[in-house]
mmCIF file of the N, C-alpha and C atoms, coordinates in Angstrom:
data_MODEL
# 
_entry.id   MODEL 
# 
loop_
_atom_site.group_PDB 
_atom_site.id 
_atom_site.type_symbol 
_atom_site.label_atom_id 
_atom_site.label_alt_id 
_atom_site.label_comp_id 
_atom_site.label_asym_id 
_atom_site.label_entity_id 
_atom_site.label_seq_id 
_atom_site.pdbx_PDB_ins_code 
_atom_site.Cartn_x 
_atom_site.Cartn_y 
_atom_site.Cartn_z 
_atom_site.occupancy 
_atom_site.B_iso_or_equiv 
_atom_site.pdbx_formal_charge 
_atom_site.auth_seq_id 
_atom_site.auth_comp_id 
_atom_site.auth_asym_id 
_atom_site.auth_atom_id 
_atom_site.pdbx_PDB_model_num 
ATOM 1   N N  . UNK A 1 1  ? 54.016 83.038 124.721 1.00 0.00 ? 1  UNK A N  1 
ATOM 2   C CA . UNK A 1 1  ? 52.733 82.483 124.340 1.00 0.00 ? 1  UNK A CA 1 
ATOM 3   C C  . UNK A 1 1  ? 52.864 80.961 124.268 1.00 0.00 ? 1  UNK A C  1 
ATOM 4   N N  . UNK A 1 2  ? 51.566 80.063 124.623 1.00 0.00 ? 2  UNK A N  1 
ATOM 5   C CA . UNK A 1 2  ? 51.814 78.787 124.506 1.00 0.00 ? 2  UNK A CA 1 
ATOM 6   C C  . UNK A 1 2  ? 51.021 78.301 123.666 1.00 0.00 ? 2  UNK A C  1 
ATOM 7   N N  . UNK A 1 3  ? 51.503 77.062 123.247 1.00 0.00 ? 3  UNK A N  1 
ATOM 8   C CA . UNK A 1 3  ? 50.273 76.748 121.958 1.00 0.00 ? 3  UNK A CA 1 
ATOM 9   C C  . UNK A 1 3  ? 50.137 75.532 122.211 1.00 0.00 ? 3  UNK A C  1 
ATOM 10  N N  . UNK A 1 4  ? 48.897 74.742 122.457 1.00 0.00 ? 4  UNK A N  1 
ATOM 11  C CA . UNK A 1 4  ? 48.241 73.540 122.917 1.00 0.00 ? 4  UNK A CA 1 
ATOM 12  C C  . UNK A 1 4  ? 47.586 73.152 122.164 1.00 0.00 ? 4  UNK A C  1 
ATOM 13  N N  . UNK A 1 5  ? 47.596 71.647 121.610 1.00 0.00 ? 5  UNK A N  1 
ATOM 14  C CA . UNK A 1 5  ? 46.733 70.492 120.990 1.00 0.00 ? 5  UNK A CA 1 
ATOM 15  C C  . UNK A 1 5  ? 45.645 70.550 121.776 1.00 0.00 ? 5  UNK A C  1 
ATOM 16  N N  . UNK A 1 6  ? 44.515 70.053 121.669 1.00 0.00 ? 6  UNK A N  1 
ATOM 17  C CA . UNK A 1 6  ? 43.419 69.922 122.923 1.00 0.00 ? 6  UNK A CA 1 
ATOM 18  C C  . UNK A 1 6  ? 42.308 69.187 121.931 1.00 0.00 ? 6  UNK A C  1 
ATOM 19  N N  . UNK A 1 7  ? 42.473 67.787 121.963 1.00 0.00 ? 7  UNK A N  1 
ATOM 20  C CA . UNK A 1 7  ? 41.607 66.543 121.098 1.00 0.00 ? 7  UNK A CA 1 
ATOM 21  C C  . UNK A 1 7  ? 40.304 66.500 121.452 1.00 0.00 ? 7  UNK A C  1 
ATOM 22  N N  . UNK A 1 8  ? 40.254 66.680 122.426 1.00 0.00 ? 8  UNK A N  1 
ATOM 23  C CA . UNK A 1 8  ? 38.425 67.038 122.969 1.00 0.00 ? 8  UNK A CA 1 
ATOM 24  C C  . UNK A 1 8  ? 37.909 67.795 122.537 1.00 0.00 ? 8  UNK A C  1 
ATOM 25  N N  . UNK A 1 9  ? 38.540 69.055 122.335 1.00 0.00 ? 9  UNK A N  1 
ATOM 26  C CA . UNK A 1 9  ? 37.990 70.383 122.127 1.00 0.00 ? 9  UNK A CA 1 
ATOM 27  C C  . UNK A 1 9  ? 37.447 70.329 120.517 1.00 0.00 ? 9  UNK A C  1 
ATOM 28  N N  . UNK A 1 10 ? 36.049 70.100 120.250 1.00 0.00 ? 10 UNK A N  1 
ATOM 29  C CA . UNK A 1 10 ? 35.578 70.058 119.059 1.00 0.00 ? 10 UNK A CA 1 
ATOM 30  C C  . UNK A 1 10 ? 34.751 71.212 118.748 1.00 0.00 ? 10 UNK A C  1 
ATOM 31  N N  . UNK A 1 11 ? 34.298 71.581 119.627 1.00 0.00 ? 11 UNK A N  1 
ATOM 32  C CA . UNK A 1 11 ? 32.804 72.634 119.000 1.00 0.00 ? 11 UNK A CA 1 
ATOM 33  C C  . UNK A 1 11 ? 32.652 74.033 120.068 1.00 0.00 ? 11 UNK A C  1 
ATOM 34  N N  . UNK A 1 12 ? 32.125 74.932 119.654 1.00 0.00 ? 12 UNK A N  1 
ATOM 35  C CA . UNK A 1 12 ? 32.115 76.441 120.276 1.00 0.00 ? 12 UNK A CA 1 
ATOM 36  C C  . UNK A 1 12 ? 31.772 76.317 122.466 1.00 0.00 ? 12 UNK A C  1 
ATOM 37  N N  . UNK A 1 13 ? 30.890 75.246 121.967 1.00 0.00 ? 13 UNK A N  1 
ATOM 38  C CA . UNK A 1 13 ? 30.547 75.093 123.527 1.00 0.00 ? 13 UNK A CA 1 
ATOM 39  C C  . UNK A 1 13 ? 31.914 74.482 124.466 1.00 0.00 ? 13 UNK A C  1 
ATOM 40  N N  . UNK A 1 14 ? 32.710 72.941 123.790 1.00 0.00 ? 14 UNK A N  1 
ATOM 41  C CA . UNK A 1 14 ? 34.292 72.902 124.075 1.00 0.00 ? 14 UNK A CA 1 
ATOM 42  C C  . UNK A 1 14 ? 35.176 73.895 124.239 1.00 0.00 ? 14 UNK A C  1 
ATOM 43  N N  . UNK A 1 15 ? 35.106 74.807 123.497 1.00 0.00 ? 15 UNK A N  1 
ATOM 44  C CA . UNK A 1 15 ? 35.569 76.188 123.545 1.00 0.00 ? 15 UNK A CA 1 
ATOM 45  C C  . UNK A 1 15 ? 35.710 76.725 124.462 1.00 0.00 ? 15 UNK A C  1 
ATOM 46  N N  . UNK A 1 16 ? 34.381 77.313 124.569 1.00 0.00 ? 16 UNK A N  1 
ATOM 47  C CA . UNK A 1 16 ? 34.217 78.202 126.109 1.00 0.00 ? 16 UNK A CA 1 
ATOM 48  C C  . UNK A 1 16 ? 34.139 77.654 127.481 1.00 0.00 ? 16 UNK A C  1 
ATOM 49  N N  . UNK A 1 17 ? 34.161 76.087 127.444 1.00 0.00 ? 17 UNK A N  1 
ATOM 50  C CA . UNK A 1 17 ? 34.905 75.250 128.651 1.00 0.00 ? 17 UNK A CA 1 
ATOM 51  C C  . UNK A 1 17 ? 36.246 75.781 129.191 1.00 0.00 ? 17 UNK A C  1 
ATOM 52  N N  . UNK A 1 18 ? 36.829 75.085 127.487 1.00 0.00 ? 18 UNK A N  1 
ATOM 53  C CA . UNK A 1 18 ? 38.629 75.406 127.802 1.00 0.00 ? 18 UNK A CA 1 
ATOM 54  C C  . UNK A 1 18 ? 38.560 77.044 128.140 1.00 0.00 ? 18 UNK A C  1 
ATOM 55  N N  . UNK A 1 19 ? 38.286 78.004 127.495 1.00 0.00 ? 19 UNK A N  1 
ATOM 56  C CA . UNK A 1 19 ? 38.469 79.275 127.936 1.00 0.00 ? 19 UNK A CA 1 
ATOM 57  C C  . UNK A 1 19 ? 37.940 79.492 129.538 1.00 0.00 ? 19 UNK A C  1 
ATOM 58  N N  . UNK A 1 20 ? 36.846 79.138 129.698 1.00 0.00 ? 20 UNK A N  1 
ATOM 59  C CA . UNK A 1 20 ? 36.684 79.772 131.471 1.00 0.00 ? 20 UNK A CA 1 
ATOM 60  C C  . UNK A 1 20 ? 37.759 78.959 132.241 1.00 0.00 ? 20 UNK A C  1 
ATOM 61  N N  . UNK A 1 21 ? 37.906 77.512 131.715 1.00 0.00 ? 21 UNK A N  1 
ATOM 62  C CA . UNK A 1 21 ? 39.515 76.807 132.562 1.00 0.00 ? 21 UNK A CA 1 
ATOM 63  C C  . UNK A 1 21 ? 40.353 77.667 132.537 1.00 0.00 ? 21 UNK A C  1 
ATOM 64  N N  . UNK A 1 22 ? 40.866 78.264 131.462 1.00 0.00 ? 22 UNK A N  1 
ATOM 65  C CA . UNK A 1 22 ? 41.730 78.743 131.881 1.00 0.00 ? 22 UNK A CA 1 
ATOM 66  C C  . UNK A 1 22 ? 41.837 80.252 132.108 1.00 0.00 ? 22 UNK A C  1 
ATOM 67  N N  . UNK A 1 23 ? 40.913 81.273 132.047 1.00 0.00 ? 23 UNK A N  1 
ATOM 68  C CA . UNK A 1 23 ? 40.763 81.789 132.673 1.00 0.00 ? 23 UNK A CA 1 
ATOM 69  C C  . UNK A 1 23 ? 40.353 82.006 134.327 1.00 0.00 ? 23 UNK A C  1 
ATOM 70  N N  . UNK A 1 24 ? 40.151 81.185 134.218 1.00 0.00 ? 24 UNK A N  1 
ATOM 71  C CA . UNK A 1 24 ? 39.723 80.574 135.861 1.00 0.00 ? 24 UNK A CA 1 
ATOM 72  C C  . UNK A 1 24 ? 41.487 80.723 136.933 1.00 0.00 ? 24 UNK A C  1 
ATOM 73  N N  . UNK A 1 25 ? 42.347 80.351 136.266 1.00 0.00 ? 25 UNK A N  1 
ATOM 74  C CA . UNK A 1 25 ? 43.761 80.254 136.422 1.00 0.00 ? 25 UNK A CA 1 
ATOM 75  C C  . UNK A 1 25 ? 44.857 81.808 136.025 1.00 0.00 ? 25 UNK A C  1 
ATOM 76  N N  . UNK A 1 26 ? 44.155 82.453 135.233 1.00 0.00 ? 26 UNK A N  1 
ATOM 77  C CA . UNK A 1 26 ? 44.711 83.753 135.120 1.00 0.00 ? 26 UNK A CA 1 
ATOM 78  C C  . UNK A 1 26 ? 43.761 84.706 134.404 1.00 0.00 ? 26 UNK A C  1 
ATOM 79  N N  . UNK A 1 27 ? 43.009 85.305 134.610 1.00 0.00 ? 27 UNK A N  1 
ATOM 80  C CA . UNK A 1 27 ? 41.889 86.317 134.798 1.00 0.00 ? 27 UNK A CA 1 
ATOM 81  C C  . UNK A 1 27 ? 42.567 86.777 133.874 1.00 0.00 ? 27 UNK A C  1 
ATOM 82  N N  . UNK A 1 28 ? 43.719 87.660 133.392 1.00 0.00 ? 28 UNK A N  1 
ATOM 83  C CA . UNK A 1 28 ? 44.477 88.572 132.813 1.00 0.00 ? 28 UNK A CA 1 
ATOM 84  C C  . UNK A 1 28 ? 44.963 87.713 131.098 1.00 0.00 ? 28 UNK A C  1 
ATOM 85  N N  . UNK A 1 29 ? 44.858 86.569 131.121 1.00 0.00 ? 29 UNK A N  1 
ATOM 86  C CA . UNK A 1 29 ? 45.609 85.828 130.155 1.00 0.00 ? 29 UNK A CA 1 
ATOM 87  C C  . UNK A 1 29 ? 44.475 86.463 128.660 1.00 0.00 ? 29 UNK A C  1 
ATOM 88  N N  . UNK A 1 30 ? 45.357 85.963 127.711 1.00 0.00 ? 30 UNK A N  1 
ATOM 89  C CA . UNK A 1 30 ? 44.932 86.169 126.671 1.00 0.00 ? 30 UNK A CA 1 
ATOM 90  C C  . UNK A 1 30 ? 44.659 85.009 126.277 1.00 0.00 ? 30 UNK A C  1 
ATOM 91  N N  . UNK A 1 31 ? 43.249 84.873 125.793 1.00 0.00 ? 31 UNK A N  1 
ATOM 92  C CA . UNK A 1 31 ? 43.068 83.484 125.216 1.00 0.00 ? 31 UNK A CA 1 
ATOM 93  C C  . UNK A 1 31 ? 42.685 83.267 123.555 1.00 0.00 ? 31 UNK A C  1 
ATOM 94  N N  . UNK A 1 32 ? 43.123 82.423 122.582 1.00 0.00 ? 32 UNK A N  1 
ATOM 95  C CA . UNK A 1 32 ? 42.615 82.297 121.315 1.00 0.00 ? 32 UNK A CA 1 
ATOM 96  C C  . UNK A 1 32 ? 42.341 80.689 121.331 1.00 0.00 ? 32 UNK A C  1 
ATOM 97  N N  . UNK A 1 33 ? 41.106 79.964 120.922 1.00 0.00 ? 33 UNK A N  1 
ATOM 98  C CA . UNK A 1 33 ? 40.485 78.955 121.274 1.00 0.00 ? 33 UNK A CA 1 
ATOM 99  C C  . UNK A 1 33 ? 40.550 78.796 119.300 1.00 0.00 ? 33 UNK A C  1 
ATOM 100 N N  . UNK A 1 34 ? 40.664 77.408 118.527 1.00 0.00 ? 34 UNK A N  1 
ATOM 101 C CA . UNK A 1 34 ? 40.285 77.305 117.357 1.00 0.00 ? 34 UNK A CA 1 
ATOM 102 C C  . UNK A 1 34 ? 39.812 76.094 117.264 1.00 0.00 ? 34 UNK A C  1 
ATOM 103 N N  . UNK A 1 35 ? 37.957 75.466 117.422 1.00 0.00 ? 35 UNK A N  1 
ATOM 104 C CA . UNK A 1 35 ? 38.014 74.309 117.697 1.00 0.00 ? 35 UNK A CA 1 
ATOM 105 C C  . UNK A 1 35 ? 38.113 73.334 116.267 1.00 0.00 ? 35 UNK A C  1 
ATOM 106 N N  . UNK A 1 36 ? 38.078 73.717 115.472 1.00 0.00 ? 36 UNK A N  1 
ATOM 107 C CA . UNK A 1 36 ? 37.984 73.491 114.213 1.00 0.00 ? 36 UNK A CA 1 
ATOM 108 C C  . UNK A 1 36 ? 39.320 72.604 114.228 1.00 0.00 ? 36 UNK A C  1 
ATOM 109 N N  . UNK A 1 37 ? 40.820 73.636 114.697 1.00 0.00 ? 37 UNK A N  1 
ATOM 110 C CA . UNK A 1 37 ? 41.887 72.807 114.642 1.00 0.00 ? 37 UNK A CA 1 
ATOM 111 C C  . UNK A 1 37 ? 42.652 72.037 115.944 1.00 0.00 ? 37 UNK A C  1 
ATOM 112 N N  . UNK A 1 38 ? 41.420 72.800 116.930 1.00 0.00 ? 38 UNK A N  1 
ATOM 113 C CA . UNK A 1 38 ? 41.243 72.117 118.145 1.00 0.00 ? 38 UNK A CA 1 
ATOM 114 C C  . UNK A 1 38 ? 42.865 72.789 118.832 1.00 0.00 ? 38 UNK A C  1 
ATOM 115 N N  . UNK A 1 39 ? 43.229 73.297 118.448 1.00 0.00 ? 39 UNK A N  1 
ATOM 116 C CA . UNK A 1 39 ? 44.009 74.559 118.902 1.00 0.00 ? 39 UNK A CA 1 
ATOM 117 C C  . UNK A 1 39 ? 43.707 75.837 119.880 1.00 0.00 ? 39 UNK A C  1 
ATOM 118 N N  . UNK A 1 40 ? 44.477 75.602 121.271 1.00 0.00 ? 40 UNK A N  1 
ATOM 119 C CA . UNK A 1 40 ? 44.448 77.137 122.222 1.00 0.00 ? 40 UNK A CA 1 
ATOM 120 C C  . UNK A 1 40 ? 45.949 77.463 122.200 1.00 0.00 ? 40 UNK A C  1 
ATOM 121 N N  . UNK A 1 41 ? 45.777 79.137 121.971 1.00 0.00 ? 41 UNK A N  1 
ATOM 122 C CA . UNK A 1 41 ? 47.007 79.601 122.337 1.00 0.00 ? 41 UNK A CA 1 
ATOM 123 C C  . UNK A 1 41 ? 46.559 80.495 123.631 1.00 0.00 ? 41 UNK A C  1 
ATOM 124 N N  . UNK A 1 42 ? 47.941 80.385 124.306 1.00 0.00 ? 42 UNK A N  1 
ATOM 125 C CA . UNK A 1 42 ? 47.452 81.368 125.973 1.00 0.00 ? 42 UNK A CA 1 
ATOM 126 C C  . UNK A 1 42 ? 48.574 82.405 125.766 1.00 0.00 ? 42 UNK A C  1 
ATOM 127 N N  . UNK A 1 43 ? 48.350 83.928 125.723 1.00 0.00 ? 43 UNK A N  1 
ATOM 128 C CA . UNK A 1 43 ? 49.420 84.639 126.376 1.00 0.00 ? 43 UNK A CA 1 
ATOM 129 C C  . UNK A 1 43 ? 49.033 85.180 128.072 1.00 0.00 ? 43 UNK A C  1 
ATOM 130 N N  . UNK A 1 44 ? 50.160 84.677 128.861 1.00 0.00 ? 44 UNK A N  1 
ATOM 131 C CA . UNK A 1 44 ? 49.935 84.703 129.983 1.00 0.00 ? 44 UNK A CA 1 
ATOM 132 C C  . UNK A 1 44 ? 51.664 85.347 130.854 1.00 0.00 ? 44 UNK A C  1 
ATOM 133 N N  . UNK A 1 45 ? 51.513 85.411 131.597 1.00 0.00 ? 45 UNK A N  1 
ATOM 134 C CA . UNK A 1 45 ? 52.906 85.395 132.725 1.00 0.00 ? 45 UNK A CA 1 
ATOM 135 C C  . UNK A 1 45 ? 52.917 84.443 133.738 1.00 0.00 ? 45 UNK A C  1 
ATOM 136 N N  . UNK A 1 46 ? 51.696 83.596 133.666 1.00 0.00 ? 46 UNK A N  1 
ATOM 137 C CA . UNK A 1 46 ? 52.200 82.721 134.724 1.00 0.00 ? 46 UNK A CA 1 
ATOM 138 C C  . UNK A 1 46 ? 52.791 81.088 133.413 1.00 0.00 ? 46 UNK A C  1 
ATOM 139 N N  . UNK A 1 47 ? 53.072 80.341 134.328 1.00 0.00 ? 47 UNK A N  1 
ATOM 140 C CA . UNK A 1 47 ? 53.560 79.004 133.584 1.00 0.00 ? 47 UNK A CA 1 
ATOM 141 C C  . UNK A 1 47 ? 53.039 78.030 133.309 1.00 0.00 ? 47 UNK A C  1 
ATOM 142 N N  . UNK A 1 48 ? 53.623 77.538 131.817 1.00 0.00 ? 48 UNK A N  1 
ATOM 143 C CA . UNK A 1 48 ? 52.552 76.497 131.243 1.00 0.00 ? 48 UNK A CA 1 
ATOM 144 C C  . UNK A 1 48 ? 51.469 75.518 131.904 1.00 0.00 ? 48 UNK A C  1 
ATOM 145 N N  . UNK A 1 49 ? 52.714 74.674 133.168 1.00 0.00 ? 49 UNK A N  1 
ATOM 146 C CA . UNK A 1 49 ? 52.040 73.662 133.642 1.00 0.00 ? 49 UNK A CA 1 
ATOM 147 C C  . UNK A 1 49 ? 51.144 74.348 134.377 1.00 0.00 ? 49 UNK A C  1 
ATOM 148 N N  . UNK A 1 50 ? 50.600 75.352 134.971 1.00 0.00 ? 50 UNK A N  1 
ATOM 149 C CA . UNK A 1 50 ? 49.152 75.925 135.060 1.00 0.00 ? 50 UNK A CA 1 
ATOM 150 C C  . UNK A 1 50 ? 48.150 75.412 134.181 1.00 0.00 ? 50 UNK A C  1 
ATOM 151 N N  . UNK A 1 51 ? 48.360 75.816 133.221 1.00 0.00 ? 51 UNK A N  1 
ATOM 152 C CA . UNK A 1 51 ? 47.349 75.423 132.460 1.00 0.00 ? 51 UNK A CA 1 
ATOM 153 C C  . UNK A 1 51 ? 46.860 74.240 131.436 1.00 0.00 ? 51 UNK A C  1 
ATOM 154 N N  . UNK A 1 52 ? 47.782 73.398 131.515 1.00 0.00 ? 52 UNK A N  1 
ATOM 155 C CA . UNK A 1 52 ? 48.110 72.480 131.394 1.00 0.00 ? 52 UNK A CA 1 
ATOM 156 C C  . UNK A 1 52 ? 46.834 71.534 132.166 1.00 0.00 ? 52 UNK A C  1 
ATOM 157 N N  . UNK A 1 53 ? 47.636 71.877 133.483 1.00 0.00 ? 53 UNK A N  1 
ATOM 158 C CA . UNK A 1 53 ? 46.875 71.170 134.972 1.00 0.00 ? 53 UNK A CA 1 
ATOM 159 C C  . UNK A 1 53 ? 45.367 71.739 134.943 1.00 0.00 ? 53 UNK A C  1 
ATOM 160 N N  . UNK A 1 54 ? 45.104 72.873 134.300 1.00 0.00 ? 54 UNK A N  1 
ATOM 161 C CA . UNK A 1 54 ? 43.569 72.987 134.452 1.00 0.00 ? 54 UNK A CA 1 
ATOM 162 C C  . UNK A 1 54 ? 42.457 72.656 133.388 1.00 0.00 ? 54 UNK A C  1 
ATOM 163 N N  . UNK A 1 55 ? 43.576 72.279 132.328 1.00 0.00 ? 55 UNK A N  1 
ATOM 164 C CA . UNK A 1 55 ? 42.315 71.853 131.293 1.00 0.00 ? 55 UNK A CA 1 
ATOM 165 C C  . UNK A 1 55 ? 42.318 70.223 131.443 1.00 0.00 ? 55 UNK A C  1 
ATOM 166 N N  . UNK A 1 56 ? 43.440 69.772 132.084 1.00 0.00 ? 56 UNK A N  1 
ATOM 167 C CA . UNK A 1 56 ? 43.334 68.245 132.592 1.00 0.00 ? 56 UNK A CA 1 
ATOM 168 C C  . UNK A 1 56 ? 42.055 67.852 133.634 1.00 0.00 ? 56 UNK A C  1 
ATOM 169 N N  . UNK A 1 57 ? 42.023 69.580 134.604 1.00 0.00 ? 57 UNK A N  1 
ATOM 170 C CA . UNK A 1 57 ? 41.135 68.974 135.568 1.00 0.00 ? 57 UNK A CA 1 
ATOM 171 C C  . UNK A 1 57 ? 39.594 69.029 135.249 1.00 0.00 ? 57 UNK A C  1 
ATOM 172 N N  . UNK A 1 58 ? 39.497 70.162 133.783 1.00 0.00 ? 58 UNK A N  1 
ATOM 173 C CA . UNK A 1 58 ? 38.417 70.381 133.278 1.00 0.00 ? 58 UNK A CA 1 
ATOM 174 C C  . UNK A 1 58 ? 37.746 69.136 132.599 1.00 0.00 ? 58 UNK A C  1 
ATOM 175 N N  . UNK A 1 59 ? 38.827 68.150 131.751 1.00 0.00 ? 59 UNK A N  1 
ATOM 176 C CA . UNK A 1 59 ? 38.343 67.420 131.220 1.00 0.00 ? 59 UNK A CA 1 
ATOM 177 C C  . UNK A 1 59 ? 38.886 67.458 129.711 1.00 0.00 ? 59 UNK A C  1 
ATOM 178 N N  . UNK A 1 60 ? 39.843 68.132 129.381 1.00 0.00 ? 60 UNK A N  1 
ATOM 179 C CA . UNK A 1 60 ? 40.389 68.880 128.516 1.00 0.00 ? 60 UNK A CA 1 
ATOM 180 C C  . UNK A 1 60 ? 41.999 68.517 128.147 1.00 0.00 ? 60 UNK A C  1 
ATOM 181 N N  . UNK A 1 61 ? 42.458 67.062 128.322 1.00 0.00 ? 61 UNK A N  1 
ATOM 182 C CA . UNK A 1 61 ? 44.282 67.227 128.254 1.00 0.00 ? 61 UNK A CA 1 
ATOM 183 C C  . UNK A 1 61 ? 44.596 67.679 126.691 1.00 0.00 ? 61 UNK A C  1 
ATOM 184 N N  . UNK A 1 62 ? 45.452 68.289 127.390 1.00 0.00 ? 62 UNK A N  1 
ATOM 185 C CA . UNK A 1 62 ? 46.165 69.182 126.585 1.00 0.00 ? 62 UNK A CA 1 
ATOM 186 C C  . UNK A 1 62 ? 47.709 68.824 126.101 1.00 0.00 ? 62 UNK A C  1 
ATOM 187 N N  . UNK A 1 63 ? 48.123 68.622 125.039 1.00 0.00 ? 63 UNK A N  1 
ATOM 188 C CA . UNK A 1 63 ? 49.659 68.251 124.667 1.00 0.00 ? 63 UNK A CA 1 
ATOM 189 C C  . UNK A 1 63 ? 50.024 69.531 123.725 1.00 0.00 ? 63 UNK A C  1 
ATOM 190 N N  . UNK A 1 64 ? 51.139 70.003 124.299 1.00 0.00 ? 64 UNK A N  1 
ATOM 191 C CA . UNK A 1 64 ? 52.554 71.178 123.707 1.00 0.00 ? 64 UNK A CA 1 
ATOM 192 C C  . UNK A 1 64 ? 52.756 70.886 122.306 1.00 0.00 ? 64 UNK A C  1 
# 
């Protein structure tokens, strides 16, 4: 599981940005979004820098 900072991510609508990003990247992943602490965790099988790279391209950087 990975667990990501994400400073943009403030409110329910930020939320479901970052979630279709990264679902967009693994259909199968598990996503928990907390914008409150502006916290995503992903359980996935593919690798971090995936997703990483897609909430960057969303608009979304993300720090580990």
């Amino acid at each position: 599981m990975f667990r990501f900072t994400v400073p943009t991510m403030t409110c329910g609508g930020c939320a479901r940005s970052v979630t279709k990003a990264l679902t967009e990247v693994d259909p199968n992943a598990r996503i928990e979004t907390d914008p409150t602490a502006r916290a995503v965790r992903v359980d996935s099988t593919l690798g971090e820098g995936v997703f990483v790279a897609a909430l960057a391209e969303a608009g979304f950087p993300a720090a580990r």
